[in-house]
VEXDREN-897416 format. One record per residue (C-alpha): x, y, z. Coordinates in nm, 2 decimals, decimal comma. Layout:
# residues N
<atom c1="X" c2="Y" c3="Z"/>
...
# end
This chain:
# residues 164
<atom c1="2,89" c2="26,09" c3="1,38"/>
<atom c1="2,72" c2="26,44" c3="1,39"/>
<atom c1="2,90" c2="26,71" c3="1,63"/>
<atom c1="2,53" c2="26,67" c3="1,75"/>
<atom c1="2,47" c2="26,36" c3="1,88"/>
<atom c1="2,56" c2="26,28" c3="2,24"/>
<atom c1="2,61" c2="25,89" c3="2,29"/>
<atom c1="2,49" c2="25,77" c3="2,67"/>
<atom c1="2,80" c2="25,63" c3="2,84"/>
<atom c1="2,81" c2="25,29" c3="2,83"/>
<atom c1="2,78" c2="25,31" c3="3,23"/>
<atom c1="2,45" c2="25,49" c3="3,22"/>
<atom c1="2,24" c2="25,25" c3="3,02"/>
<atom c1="1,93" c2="25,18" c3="3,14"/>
<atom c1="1,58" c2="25,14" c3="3,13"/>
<atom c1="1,34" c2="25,38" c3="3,28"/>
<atom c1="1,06" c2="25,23" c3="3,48"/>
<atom c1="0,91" c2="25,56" c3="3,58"/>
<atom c1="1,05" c2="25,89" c3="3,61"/>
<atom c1="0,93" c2="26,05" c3="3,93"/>
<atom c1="1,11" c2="26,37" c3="3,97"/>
<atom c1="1,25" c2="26,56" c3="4,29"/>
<atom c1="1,13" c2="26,35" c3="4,61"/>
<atom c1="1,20" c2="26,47" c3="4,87"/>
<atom c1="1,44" c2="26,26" c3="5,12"/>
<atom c1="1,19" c2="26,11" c3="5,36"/>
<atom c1="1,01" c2="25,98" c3="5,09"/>
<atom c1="1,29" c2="25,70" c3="5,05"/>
<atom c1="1,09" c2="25,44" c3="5,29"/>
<atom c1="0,76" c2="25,54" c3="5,13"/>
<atom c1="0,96" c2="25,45" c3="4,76"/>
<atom c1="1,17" c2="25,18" c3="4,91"/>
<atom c1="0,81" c2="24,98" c3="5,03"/>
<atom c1="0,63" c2="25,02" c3="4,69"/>
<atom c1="0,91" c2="24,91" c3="4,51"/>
<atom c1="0,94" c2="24,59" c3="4,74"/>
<atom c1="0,58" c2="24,53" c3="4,71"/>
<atom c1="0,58" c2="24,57" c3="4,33"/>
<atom c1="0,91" c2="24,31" c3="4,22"/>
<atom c1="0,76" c2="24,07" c3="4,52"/>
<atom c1="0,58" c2="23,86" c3="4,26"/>
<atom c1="0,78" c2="23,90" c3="3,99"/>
<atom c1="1,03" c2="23,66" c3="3,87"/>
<atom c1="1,35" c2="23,69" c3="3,65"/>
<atom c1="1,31" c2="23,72" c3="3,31"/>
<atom c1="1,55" c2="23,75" c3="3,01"/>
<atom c1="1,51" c2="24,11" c3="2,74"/>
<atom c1="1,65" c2="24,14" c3="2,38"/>
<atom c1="1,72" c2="24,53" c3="2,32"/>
<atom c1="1,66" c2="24,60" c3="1,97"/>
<atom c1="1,53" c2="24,83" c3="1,70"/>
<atom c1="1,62" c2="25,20" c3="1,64"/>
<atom c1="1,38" c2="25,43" c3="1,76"/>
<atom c1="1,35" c2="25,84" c3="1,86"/>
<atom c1="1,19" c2="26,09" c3="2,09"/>
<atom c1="0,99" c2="26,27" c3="1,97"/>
<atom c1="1,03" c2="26,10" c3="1,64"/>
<atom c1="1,23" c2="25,86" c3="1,42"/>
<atom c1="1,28" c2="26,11" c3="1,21"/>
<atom c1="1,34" c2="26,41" c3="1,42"/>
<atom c1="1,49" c2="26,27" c3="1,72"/>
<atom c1="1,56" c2="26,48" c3="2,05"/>
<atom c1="1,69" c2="26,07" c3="2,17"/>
<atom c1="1,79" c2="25,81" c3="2,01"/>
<atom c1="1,62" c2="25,44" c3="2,19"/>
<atom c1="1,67" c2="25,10" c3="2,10"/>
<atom c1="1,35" c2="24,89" c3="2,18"/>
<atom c1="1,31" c2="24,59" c3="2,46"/>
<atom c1="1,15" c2="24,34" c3="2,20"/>
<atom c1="1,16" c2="24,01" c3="2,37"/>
<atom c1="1,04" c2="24,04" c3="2,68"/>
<atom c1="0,91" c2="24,38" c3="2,65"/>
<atom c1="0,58" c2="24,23" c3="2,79"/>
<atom c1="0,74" c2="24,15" c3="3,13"/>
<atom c1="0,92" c2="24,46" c3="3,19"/>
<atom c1="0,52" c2="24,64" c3="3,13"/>
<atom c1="0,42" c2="24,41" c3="3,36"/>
<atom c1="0,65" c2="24,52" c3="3,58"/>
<atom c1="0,64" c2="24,88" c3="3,51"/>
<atom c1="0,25" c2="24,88" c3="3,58"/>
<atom c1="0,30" c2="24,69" c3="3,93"/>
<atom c1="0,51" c2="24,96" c3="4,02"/>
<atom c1="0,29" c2="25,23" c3="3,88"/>
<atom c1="0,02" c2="25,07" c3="4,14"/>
<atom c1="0,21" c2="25,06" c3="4,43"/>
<atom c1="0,34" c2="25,42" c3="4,42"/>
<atom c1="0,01" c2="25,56" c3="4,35"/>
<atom c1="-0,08" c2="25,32" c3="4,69"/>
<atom c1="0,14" c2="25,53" c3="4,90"/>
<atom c1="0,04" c2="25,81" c3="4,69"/>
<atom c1="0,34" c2="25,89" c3="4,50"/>
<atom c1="0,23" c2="26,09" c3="4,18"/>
<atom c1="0,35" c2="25,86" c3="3,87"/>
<atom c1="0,34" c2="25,98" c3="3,51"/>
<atom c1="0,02" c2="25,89" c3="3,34"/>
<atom c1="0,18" c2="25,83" c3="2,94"/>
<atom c1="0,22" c2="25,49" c3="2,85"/>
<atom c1="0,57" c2="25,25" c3="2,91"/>
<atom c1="0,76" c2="25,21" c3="2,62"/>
<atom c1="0,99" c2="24,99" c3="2,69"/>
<atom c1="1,38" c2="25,10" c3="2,59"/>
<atom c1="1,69" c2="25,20" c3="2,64"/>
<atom c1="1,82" c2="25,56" c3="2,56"/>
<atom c1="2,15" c2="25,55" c3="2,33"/>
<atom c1="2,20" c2="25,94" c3="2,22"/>
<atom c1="2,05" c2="26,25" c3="2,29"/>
<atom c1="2,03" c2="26,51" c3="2,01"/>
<atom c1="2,12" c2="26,87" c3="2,06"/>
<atom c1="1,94" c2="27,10" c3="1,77"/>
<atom c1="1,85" c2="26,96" c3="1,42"/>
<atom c1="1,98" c2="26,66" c3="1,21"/>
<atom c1="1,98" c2="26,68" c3="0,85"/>
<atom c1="1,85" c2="26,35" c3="0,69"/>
<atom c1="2,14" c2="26,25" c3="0,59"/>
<atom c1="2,29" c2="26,26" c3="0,96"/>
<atom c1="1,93" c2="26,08" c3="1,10"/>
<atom c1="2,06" c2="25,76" c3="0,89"/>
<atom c1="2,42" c2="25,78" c3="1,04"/>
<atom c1="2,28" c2="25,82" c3="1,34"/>
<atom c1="2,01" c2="25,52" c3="1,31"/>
<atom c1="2,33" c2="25,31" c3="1,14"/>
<atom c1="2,54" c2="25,40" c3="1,47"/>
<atom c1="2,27" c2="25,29" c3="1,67"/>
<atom c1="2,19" c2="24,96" c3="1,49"/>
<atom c1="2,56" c2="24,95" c3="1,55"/>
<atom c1="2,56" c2="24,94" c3="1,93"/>
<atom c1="2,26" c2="24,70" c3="1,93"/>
<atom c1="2,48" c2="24,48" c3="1,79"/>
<atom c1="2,76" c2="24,54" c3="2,10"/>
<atom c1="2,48" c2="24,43" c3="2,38"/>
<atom c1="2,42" c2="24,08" c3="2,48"/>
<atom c1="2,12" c2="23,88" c3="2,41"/>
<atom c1="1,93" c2="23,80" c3="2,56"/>
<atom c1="1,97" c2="23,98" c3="2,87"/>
<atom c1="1,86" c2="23,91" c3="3,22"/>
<atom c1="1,63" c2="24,10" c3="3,42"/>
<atom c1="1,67" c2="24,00" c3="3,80"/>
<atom c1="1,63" c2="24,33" c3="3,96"/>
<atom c1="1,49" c2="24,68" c3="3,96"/>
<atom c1="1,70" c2="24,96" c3="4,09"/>
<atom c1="1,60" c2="25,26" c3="4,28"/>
<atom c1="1,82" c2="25,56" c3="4,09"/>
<atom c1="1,85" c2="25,92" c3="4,22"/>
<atom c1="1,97" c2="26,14" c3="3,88"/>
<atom c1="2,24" c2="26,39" c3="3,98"/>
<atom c1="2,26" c2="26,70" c3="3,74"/>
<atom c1="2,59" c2="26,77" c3="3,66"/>
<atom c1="2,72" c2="27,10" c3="3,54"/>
<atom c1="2,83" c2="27,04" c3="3,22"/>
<atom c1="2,76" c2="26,68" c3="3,05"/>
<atom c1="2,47" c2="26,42" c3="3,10"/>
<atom c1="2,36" c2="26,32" c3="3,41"/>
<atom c1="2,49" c2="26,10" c3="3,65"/>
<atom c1="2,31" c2="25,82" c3="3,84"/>
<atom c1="2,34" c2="25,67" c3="4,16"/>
<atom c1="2,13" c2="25,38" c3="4,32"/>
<atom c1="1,97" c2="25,44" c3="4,61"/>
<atom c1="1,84" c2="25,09" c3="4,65"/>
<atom c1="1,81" c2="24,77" c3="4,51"/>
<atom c1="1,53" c2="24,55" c3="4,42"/>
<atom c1="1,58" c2="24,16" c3="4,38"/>
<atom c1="1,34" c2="24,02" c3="4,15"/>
<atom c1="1,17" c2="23,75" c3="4,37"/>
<atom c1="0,84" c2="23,55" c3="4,20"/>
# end
């Protein structure tokens, strides 16, 4: 694969709900409420994570995503409930749209063409490593930790059980 191309440890695979920035540290109970108030109807449901997709674009990618198909319905759902219930206890949300999916690689500078089908290859590759379907039981609560010199690393802060 391309010098390029940064794949996301297999340990920081997830799906973003909402990104909501720097909060800061007495807002955990204000975060901690919405979120119990948003999965309190909701009940488990199964995802398939599949087709190749980028940020900004297929084609010129800055990320690399694969898609939550089946299912994808439930985790907007789920994603709007908890759009609600922060802007309730007035927790600015991002207003674009959820797109359900699950970051793979992040791109550093240009791809030639070429490259953008190895990449799209490696990723049908690893769509083919996760399970399907795959079960959806909670939401988690994750503080992103910058780290000098790599990606990110994430830590949960709090766990929400999927109730219904």
């Amino acid at each position: 694969m391309d010098r390029n191309v940064h794949p996301t440890s297999s340990d920081s695979l997830h799906i973003t709900m909402h990104f909501l920035g720097r909060q800061a540290p007495d807002r955990l109970t204000l975060l901690v409420s919405a979120g119990e108030r948003a999965v309190a109807s909701t009940p488990p449901f199964q995802i398939e994570v599949r087709g190749v997709g980028g940020f900004p674009s297929r084609s010129r990618p800055a990320v690399i995503w694969l898609g939550a198909t089946v299912g994808g319905a439930h985790l907007e759902a789920l994603a709007n409930a908890i759009r609600a219930e922060l802007q309730r206890a007035g927790i600015p949300v991002d207003g674009r749209q959820f797109l359900p999916h699950c970051t793979v690689a992040r791109v550093h500078g240009e791809l030639p063409s070429a490259d953008s089908r190895r990449v799209e290859r490696a990723a049908l590759g690893v769509e083919r490593l996760i399970p399907c379907p795959l079960p959806v039981g909670e939401v988690h609560l994750m503080e992103s930790i910058a780290v000098a010199k790599g990606a990110n690393r994430y830590q949960s802060r709090h766990i929400f059980p999927l109730a219904g």
